[in-house]
TITIFI-999381 format. One record per atom (N, C-alpha, C): residue number from 1; x, y, z. Coordinates in steps of 0.1 Angstrom, whole numbers. Atoms other than C-alpha are relative to their C-alpha. Layout:
# TITIFI-999381
[NUM,[X,Y,Z]]
...
//
This chain:
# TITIFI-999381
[1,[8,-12,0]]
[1,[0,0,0]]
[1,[9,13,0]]
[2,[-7,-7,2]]
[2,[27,23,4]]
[2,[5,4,-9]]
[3,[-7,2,13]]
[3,[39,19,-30]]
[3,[-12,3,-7]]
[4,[15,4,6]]
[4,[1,16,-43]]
[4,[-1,18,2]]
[5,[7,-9,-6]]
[5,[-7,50,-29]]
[5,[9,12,-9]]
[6,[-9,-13,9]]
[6,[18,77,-52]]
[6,[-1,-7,-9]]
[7,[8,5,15]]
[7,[12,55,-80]]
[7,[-13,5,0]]
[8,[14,-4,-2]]
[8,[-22,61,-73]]
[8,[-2,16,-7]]
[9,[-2,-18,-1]]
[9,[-19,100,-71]]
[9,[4,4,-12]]
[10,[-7,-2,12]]
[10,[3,99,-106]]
[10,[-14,-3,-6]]
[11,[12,1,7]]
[11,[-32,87,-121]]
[11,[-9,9,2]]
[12,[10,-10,-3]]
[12,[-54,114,-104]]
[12,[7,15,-5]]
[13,[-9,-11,6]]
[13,[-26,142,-114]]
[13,[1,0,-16]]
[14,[-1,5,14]]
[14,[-22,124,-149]]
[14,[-17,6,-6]]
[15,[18,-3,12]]
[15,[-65,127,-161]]
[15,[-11,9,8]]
[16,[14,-3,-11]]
[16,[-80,144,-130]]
[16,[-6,16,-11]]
[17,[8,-10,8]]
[17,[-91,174,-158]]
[17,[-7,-7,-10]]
[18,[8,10,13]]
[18,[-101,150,-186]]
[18,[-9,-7,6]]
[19,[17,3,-7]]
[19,[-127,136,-154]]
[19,[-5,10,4]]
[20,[10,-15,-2]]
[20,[-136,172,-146]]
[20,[-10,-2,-11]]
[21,[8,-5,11]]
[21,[-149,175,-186]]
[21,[-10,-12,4]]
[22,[9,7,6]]
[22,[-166,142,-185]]
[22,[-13,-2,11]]
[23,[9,-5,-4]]
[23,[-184,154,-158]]
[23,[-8,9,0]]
[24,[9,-13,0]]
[24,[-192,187,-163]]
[24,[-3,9,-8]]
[25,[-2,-8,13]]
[25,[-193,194,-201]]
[25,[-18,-12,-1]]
[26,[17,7,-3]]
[26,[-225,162,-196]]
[26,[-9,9,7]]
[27,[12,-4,-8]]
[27,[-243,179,-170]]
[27,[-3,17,-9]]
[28,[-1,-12,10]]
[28,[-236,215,-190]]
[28,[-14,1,-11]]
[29,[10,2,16]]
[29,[-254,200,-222]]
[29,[-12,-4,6]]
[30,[10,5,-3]]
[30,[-281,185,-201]]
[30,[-9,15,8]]
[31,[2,-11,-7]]
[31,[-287,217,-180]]
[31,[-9,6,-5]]
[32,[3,-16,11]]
[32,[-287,244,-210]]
[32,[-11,-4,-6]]
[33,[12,2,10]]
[33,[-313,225,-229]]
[33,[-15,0,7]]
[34,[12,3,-9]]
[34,[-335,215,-204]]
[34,[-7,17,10]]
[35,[6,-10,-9]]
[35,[-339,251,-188]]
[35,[-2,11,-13]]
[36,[8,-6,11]]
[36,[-349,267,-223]]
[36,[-6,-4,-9]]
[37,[10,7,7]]
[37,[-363,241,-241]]
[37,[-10,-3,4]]
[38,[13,4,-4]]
[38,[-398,225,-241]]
[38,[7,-14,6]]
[39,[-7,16,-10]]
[39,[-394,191,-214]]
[39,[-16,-10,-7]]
[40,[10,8,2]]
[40,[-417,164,-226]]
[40,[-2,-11,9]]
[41,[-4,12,-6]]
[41,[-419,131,-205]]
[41,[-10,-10,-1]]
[42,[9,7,-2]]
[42,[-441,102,-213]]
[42,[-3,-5,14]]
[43,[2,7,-10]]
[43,[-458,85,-186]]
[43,[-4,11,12]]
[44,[7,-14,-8]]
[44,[-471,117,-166]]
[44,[-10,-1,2]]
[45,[12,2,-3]]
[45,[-504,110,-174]]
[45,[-3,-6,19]]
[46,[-1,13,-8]]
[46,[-501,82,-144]]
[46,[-2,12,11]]
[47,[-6,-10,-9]]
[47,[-489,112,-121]]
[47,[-18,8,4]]
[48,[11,-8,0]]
[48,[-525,129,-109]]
[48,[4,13,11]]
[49,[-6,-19,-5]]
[49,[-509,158,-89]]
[49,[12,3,-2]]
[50,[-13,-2,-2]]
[50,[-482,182,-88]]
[50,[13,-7,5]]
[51,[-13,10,-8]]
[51,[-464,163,-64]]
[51,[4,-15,-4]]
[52,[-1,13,5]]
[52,[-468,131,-81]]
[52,[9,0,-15]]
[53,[-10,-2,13]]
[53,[-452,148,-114]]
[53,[13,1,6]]
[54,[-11,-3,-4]]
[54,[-425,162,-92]]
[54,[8,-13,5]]
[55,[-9,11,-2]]
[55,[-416,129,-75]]
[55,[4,-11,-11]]
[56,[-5,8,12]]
[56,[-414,110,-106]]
[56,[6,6,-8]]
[57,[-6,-8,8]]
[57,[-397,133,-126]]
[57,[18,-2,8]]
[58,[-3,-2,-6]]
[58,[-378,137,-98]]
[58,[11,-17,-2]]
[59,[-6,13,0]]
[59,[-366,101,-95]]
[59,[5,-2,-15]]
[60,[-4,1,13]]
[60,[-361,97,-129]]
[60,[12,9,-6]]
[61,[-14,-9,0]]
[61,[-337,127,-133]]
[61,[9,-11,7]]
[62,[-11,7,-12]]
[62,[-314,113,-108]]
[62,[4,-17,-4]]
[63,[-4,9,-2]]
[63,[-313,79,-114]]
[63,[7,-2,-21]]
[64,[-6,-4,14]]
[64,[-310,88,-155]]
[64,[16,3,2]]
[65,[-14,-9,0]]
[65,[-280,113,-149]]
[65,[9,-9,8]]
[66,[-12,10,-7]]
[66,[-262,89,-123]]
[66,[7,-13,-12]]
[67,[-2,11,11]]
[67,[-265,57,-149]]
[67,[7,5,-9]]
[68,[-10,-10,14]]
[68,[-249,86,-178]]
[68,[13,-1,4]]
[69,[-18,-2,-2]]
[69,[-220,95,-159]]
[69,[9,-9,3]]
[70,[-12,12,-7]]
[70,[-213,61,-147]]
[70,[3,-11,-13]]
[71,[-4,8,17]]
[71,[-217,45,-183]]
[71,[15,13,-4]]
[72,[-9,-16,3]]
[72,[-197,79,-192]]
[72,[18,-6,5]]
[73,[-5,1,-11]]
[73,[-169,73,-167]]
[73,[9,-10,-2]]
[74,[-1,17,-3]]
[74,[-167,33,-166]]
[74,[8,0,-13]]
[75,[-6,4,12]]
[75,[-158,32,-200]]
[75,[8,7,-7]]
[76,[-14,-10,4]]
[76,[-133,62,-210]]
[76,[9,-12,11]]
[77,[-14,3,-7]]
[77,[-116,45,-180]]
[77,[4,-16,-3]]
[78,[-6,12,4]]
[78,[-113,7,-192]]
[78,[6,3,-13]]
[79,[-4,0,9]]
[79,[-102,25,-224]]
[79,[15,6,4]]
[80,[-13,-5,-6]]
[80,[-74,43,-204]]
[80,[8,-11,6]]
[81,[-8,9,-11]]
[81,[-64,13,-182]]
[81,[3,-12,-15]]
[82,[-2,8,5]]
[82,[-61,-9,-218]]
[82,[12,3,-5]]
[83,[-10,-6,5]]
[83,[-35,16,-227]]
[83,[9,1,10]]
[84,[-14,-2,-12]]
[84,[-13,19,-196]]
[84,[12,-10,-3]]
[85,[-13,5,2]]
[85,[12,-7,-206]]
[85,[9,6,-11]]
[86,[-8,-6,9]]
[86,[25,16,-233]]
[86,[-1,12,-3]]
[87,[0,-17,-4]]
[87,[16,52,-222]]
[87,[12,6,-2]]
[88,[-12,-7,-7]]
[88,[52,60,-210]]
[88,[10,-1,-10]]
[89,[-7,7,14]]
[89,[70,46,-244]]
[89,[5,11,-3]]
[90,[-6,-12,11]]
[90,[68,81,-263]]
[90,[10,8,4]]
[91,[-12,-9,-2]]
[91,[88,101,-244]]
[91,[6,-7,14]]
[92,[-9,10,-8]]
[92,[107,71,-227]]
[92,[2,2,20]]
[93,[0,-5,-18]]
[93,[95,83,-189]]
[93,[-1,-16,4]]
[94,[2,9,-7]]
[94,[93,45,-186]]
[94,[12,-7,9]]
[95,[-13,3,-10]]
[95,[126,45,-174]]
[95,[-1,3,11]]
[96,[-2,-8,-7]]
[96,[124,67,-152]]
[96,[-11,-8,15]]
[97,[9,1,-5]]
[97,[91,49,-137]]
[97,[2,-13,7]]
[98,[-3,9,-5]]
[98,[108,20,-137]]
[98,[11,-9,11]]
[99,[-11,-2,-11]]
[99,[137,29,-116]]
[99,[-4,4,14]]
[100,[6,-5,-12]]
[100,[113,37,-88]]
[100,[-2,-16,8]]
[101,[-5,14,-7]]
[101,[116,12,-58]]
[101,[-17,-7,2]]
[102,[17,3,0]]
[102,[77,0,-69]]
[102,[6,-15,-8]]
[103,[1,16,11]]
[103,[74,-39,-80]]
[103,[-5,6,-14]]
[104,[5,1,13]]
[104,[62,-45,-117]]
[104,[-17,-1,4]]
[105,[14,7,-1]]
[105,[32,-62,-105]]
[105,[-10,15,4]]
[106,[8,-6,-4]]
[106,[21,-28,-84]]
[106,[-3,16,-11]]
[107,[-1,-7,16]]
[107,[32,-5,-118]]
[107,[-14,-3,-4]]
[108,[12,11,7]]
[108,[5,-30,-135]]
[108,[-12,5,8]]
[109,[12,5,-10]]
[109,[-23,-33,-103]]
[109,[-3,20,1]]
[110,[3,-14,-3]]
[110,[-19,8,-97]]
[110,[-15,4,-10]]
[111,[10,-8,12]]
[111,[-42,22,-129]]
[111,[-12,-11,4]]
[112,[14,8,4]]
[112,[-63,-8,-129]]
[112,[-9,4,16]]
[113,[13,-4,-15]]
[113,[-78,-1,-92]]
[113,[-4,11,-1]]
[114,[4,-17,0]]
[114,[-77,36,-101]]
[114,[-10,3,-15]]
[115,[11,-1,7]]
[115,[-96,32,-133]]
[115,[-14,-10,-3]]
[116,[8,14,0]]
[116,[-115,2,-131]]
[116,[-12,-2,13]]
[117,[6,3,-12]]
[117,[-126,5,-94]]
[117,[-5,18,5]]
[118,[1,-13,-11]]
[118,[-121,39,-80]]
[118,[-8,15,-5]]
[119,[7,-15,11]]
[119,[-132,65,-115]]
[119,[-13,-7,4]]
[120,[17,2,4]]
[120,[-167,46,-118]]
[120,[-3,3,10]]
[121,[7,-2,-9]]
[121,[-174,46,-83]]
[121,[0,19,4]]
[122,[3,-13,-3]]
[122,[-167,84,-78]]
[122,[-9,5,-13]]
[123,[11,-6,10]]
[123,[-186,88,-109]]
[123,[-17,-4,4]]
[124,[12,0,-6]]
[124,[-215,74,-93]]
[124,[-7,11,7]]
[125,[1,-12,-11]]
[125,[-212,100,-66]]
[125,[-1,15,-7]]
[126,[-4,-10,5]]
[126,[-203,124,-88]]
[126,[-21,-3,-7]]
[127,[13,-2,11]]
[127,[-238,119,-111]]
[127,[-10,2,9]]
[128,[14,-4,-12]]
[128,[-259,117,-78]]
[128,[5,14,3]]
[129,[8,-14,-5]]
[129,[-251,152,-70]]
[129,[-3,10,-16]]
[130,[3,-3,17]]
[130,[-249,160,-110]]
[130,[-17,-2,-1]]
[131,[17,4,-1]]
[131,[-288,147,-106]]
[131,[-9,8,5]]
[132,[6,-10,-9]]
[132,[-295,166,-81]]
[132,[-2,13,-5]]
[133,[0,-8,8]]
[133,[-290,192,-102]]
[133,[-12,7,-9]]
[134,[11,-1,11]]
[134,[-310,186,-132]]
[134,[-14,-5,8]]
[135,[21,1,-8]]
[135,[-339,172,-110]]
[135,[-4,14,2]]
[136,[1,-15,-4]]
[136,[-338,208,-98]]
[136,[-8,5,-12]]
[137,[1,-7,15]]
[137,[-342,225,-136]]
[137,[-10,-7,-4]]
[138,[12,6,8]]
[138,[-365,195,-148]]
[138,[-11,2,6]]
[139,[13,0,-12]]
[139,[-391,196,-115]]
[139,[-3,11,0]]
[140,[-1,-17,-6]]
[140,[-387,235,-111]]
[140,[-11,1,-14]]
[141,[8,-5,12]]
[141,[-400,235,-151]]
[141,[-15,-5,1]]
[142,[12,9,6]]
[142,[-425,208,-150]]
[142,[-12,2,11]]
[143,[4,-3,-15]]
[143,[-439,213,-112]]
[143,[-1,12,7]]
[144,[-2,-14,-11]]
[144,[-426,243,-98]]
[144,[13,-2,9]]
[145,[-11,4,-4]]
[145,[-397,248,-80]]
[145,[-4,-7,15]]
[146,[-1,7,-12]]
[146,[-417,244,-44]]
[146,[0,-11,2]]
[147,[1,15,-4]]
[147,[-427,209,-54]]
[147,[15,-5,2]]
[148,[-13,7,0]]
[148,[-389,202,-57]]
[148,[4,-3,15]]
[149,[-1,-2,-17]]
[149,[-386,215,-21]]
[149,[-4,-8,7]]
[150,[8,4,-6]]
[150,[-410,194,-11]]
[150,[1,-15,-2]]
[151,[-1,12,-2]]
[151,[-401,162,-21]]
[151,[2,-7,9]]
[152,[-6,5,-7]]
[152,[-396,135,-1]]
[152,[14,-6,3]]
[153,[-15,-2,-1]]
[153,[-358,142,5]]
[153,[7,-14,7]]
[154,[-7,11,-10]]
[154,[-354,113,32]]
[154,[-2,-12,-9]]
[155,[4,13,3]]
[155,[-369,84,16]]
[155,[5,-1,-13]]
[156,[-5,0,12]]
[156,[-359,96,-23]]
[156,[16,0,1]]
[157,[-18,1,2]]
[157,[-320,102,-9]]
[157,[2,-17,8]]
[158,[-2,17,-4]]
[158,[-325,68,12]]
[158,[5,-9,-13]]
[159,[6,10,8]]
[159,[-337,48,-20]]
[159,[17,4,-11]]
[160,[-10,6,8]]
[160,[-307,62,-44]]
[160,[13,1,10]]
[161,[-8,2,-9]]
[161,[-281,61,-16]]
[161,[6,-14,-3]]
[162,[2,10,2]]
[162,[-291,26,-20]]
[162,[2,-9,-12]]
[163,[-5,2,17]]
[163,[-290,24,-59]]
[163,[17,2,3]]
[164,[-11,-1,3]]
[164,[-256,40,-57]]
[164,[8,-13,6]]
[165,[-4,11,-5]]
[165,[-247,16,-34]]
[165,[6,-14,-4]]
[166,[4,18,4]]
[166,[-258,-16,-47]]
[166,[11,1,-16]]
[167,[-8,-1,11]]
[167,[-235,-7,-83]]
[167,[11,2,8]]
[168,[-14,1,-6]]
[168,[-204,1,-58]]
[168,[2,-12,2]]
[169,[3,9,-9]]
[169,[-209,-28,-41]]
[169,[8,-12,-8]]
[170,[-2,10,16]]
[170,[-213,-48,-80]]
[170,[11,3,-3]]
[171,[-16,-6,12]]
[171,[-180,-28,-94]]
[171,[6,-10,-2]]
[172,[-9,9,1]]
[172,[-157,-52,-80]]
[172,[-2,-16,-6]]
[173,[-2,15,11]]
[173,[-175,-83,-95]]
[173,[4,4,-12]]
[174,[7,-2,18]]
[174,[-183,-67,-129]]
[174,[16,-6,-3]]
[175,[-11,-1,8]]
[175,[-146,-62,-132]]
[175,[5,-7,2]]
[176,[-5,10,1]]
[176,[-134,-94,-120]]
[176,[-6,-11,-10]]
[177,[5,2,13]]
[177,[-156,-105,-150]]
[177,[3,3,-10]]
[178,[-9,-7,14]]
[178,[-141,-84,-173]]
[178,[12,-5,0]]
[179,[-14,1,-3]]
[179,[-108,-88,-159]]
[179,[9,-6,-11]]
[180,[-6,3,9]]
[180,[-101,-116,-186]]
[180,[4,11,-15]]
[181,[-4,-10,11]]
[181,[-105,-96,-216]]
[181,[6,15,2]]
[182,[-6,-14,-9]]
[182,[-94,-64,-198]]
[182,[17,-3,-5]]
[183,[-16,5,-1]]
[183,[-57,-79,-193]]
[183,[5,-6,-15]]
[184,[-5,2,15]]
[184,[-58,-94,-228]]
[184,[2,12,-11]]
[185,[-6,-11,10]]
[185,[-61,-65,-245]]
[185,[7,13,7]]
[186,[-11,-4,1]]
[186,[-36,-49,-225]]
[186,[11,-6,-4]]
[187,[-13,4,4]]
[187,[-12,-75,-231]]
[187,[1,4,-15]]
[188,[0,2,14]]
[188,[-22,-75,-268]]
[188,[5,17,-5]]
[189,[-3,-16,5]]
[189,[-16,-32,-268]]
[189,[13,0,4]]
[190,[-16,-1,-5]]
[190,[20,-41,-248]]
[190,[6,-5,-17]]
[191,[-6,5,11]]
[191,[28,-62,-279]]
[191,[4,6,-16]]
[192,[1,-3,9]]
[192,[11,-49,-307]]
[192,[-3,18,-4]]
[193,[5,-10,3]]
[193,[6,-14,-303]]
[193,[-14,8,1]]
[194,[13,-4,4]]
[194,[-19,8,-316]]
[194,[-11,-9,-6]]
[195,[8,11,4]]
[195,[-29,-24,-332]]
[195,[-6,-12,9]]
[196,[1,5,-18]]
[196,[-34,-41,-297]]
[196,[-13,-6,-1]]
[197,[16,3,-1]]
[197,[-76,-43,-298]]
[197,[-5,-5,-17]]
[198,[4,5,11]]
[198,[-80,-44,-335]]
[198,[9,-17,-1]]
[199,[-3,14,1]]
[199,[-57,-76,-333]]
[199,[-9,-8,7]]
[200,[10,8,-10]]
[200,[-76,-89,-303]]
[200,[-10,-1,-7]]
[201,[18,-3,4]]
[201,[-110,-81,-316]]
[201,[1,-11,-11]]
[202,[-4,10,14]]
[202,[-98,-100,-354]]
[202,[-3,-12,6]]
[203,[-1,12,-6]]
[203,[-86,-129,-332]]
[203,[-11,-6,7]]
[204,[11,7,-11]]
[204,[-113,-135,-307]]
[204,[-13,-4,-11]]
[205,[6,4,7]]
[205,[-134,-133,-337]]
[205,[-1,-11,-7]]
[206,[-7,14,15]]
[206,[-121,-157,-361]]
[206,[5,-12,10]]
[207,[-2,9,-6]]
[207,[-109,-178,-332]]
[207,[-19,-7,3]]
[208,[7,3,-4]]
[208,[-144,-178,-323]]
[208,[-12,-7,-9]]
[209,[7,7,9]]
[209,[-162,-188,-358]]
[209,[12,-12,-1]]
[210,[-7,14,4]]
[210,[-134,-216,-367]]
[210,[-8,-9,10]]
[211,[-2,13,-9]]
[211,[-140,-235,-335]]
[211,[-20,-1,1]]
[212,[11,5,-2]]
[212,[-179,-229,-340]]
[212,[-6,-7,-14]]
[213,[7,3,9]]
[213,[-186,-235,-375]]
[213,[12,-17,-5]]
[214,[-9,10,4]]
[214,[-152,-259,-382]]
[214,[-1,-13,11]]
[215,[3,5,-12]]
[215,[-154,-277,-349]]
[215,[-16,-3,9]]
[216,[11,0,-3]]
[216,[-191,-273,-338]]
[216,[2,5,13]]
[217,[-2,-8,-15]]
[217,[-180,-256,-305]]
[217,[2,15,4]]
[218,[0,-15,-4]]
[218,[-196,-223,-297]]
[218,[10,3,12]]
[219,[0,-4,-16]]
[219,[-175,-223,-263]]
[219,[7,12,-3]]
[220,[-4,-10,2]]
[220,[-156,-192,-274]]
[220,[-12,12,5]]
[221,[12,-12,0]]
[221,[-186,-169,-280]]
[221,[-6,-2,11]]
[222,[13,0,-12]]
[222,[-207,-184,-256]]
[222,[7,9,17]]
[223,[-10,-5,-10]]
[223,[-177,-177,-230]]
[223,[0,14,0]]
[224,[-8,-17,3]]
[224,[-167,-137,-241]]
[224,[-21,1,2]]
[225,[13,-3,-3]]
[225,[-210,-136,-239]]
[225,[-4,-2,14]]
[226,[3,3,-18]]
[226,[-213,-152,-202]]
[226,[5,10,7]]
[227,[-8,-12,-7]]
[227,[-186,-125,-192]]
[227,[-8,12,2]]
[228,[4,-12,6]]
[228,[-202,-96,-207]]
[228,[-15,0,12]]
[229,[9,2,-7]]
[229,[-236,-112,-191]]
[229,[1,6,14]]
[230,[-2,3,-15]]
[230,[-222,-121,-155]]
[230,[4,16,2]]
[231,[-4,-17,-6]]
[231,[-208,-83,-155]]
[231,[-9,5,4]]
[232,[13,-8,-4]]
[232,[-241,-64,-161]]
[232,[-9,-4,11]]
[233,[8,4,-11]]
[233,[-256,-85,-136]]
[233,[6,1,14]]
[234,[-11,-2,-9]]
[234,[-226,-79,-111]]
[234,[-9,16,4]]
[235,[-1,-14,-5]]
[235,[-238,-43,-111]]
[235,[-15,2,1]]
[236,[14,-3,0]]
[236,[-279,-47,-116]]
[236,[-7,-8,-6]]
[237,[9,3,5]]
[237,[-305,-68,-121]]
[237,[2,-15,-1]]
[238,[-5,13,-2]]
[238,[-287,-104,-109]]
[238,[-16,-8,6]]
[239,[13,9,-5]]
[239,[-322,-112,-92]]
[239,[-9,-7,-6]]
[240,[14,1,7]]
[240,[-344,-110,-115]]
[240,[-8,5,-4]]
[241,[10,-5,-3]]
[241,[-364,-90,-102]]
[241,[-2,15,1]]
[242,[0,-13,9]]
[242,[-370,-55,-119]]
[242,[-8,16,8]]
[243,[6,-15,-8]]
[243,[-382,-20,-105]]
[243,[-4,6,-6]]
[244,[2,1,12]]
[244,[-407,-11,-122]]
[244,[-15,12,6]]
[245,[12,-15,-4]]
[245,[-430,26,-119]]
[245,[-14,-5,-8]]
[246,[14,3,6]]
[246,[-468,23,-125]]
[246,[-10,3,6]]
[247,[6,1,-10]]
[247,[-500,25,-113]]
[247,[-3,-13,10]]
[248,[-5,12,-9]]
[248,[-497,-9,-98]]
[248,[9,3,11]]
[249,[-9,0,-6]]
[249,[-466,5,-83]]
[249,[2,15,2]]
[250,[-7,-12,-2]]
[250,[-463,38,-71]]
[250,[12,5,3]]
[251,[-14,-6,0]]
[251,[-434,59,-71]]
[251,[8,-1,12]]
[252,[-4,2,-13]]
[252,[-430,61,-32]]
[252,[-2,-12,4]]
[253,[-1,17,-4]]
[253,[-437,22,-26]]
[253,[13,-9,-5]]
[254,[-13,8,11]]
[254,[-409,12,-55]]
[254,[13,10,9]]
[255,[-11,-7,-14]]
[255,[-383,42,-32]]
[255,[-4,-8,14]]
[256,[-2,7,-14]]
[256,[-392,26,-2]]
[256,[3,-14,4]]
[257,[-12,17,4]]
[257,[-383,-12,-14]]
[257,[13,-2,-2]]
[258,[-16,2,10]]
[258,[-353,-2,-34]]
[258,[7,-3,13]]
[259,[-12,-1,-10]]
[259,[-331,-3,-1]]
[259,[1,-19,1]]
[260,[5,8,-4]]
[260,[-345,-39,5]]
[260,[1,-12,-14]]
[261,[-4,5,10]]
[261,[-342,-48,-31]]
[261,[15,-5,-5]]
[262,[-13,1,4]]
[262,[-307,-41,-35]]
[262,[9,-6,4]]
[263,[-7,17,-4]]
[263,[-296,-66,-12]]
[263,[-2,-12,-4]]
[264,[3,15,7]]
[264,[-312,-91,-26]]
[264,[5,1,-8]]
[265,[0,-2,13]]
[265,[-304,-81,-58]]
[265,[20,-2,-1]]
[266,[-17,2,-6]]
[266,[-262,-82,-43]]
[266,[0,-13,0]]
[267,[-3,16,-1]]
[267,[-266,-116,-28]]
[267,[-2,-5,-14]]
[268,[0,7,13]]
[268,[-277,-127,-63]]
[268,[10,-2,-7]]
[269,[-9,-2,9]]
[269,[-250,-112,-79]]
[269,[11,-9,11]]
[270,[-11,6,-6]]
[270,[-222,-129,-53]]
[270,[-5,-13,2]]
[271,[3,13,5]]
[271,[-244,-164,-56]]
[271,[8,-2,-9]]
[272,[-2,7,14]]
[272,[-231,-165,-90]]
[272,[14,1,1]]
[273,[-16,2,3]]
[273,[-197,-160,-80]]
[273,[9,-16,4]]
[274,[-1,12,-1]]
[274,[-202,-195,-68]]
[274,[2,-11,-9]]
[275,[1,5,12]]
[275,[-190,-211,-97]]
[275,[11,-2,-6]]
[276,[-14,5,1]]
[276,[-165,-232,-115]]
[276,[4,10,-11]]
[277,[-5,-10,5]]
[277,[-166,-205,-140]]
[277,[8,11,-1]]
[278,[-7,-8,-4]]
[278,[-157,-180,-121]]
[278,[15,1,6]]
[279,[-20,4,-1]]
[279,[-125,-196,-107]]
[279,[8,-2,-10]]
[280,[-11,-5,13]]
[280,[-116,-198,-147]]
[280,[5,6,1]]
[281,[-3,-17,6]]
[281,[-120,-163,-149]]
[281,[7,4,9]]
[282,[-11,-7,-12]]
[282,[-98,-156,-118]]
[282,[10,-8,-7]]
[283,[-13,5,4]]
[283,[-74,-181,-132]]
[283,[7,1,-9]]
[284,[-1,-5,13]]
[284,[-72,-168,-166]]
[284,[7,15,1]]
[285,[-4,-16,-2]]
[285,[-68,-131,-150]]
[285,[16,-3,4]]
[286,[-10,1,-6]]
[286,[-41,-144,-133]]
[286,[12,-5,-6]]
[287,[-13,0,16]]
[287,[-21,-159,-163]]
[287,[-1,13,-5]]
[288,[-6,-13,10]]
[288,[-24,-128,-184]]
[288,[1,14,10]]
[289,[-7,-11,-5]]
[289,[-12,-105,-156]]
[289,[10,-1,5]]
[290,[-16,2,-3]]
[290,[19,-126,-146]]
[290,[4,5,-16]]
[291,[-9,-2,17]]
[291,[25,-123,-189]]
[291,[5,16,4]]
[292,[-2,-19,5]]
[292,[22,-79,-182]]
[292,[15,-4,12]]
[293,[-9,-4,-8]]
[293,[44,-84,-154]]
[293,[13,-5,-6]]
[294,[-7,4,8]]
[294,[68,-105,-176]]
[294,[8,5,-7]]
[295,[-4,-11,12]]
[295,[67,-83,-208]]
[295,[6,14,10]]
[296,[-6,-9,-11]]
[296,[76,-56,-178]]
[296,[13,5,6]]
[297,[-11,6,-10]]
[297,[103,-74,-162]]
[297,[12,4,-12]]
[298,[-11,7,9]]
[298,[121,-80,-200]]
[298,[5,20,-3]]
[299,[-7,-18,6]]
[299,[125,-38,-203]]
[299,[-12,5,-3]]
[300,[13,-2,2]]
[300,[91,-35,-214]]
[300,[2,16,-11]]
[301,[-1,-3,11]]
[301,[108,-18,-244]]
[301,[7,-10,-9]]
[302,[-3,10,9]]
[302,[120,-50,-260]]
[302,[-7,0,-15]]
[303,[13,1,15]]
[303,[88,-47,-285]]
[303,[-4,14,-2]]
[304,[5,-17,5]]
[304,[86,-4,-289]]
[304,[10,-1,-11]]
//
């Protein structure tokens, strides 16, 4: 951890303006339009008073804008952390990085916890008060600003407290799901460059029709599809069982579950990590991150 922790900091000094924009050039565009344009919203009708527009509006802002910035977020930063084994190449600081008294392995492990783990989850945080925002501007237009006031602040900040939660919670599966392909196409960008993913991508493809059409064994596809699966459900919706606005289900009955939901909805997701699959996919991660550490060890300009 000592070692872990200024590595760390080199990542937040390295992009912390490039996560400023991709938080606040989104909320910007969402803002400007919405506080001089016309707001439309299906599903209103349902709503028979003020307050009932405000708290559904209301909820829906917020849990919209959180889901943006963390799709937003999540995925600049597995596109950053694919690239870290050959960031430092161009203007040869990898010497420099490498002369520091840090293992290889925590070189490697540094970005991946800082973009993989640590950007989504503050983007979470970051979109709940980003929400807060635009709930403000959408509810103020559609409602009035007092109904905004007036929401139920306790039970609406309980319920996404709880949302946010239950996706922190999931991060660390998703990405031990991902993990394989994550590490492959870093090795594959250590090797091959700029050409790193388009090789991977080629290969996983073509590996994956030979052995289904030549062989009759989807297990390729089916595999890189289970991953993809087991992730999204790492972060939402492992149960089954869906959250779902109506008049069947009013708006304050579905906030006053979610807290109650999202445990369940956890344990589902860590059921599934019960599984001989999942010890592949840790053991798989765990070959192609001894290879980074390898390609690392050899100068880790052997192939620039």
């Amino acid at each position: 951890m000592k070692n872990l922790l200024p590595l760390m900091r080199r990542e937040w000094l390295q992009h912390r303006f490039a996560w400023a924009l991709l938080v606040l050039v989104p909320l910007a565009l969402a803002v400007l339009p919405l506080s001089f344009g016309s707001i439309e919203v299906d599903g209103l009708e349902q709503a028979r008073t003020p307050a009932d527009v405000a708290l559904m509006v209301g909820t829906m802002t917020l849990v919209i804008t959180t889901a943006v910035l963390f799709l937003l977020l999540w995925v600049s930063s597995m596109f950053v952390a694919v690239g870290t084994p050959r960031r430092d190449h161009g203007d040869r600081s990898i010497e420099f990085w490498m002369s520091l008294p840090t293992s290889h392995a925590e070189s490697l492990a540094a970005p991946l916890l800082v973009h993989l783990l640590l950007v989504p989850a503050a983007a979470l945080l970051a979109g709940l008060a980003a929400g807060t925002v635009v709930s403000l501007v959408t509810v103020g237009r559609l409602a009035g600003f007092s109904e905004w006031l007036t929401l139920p602040w306790g039970t609406l900040g309980l319920s996404m407290l709880a949302f946010v939660a239950r996706v922190i919670a999931g991060l660390p599966l998703a990405t031990l799901w991902l993990l394989p392909l994550l590490l492959a196409a870093m090795l594959a960008n250590a090797f091959f460059k700029r050409w790193g993913l388009p090789v991977l991508a080629v290969g996983l493809s073509l590996g994956g029709l030979v052995l289904n059409k030549v062989f009759g064994q989807p297990f390729l596809a089916e595999s890189l599809a289970s991953l993809a699966r087991h992730a999204g459900l790492s972060l939402m919706g492992a149960s089954g069982q869906g959250m779902t606005f109506g008049p069947e289900n009013p708006t304050t009955e579905v906030l006053a579950d979610l807290p109650a939901w999202a445990l369940r909805d956890l344990g589902a997701a860590l059921q599934a990590t019960l599984s001989v699959q999942f010890l592949g996919t840790l053991l798989v991660s765990a070959l192609l991150f001894y290879g980074l550490v390898l390609w690392r060890q050899r100068g880790a300009g052997a192939h620039g």
